[in-house]
C-alpha positions in Angstrom: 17.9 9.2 11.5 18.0 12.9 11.1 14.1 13.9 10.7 12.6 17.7 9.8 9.2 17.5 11.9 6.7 20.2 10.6 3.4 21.0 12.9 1.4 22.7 10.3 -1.0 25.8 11.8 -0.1 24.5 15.7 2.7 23.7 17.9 2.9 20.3 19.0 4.1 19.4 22.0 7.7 17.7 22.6 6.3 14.5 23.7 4.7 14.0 20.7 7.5 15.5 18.5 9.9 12.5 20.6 7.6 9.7 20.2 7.3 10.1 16.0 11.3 10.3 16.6 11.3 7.1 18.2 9.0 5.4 15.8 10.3 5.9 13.3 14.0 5.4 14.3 13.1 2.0 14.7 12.5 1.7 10.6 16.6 1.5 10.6 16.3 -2.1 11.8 14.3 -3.1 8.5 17.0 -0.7 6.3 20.2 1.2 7.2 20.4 3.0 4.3 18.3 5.8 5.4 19.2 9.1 4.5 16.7 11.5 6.2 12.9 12.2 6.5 10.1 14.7 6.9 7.1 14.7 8.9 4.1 16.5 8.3 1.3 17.1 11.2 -1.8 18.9 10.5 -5.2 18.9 11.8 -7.7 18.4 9.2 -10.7 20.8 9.7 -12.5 20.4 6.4 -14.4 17.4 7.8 -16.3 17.1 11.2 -15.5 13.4 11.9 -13.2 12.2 14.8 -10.3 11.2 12.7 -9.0 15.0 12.0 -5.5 14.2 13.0 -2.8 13.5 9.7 0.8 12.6 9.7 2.4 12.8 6.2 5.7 10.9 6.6 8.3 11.2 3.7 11.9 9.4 3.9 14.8 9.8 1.4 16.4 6.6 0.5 18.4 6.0 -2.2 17.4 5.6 -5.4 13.5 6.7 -4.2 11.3 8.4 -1.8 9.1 6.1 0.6 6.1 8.3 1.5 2.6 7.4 4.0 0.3 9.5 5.2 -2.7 8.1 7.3 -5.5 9.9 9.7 -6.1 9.1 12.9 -8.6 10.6 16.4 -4.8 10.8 17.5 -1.6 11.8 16.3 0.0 9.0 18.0 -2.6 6.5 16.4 -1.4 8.2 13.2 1.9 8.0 13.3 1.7 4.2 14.4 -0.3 3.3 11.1 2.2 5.7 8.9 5.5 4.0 10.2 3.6 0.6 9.6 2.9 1.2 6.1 6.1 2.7 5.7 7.6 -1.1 7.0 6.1 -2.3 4.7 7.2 -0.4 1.6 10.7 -0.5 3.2 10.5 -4.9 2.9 9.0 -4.5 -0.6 11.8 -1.9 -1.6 14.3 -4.3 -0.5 12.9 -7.2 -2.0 13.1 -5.3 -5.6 16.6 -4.3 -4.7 18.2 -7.6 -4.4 
């Protein structure tokens, strides 16, 4: 799945950028019909708690827009919990489908 990765005020690092990759590549096993997504990654420095890491994950399907955005102490944690509810709006949108 083609995905637009935007690392907002920072430059994250490769690893990280290839891991959300991975993640969420994995979604296409619940639905093929896919079309592309965004990811957002910011740190949040409004608040001075440990979870200040967001991902914001948007993905284009047709006929709607799934979207999940979660906070984490880690990006990775975050991106875990995102993809997770995005599995699940994925098995809901399919169940409405058919």
């Amino acid at each position: 799945m083609k995905l637009q990765m935007h690392s907002i005020h920072f430059d994250a690092d490769q690893k990280l950028l290839n891991f959300i990759q991975m993640k969420t590549d994995k979604l296409e096993t619940f639905y093929d019909r896919i079309v592309d997504g965004e990811v957002y990654l910011k740190l949040d420095k409004g608040d001075y708690r440990r979870e200040n890491k967001v991902v914001e994950i948007k993905l284009n399907i047709p006929g709607g827009i799934l979207f999940a955005k979660e906070l984490a102490t880690t990006f990775e944690g975050a991106a875990d919990m995102a993809v997770e509810a995005l599995k699940i709006q994925i098995k809901k949108h399919k169940d409405k489908v058919q």
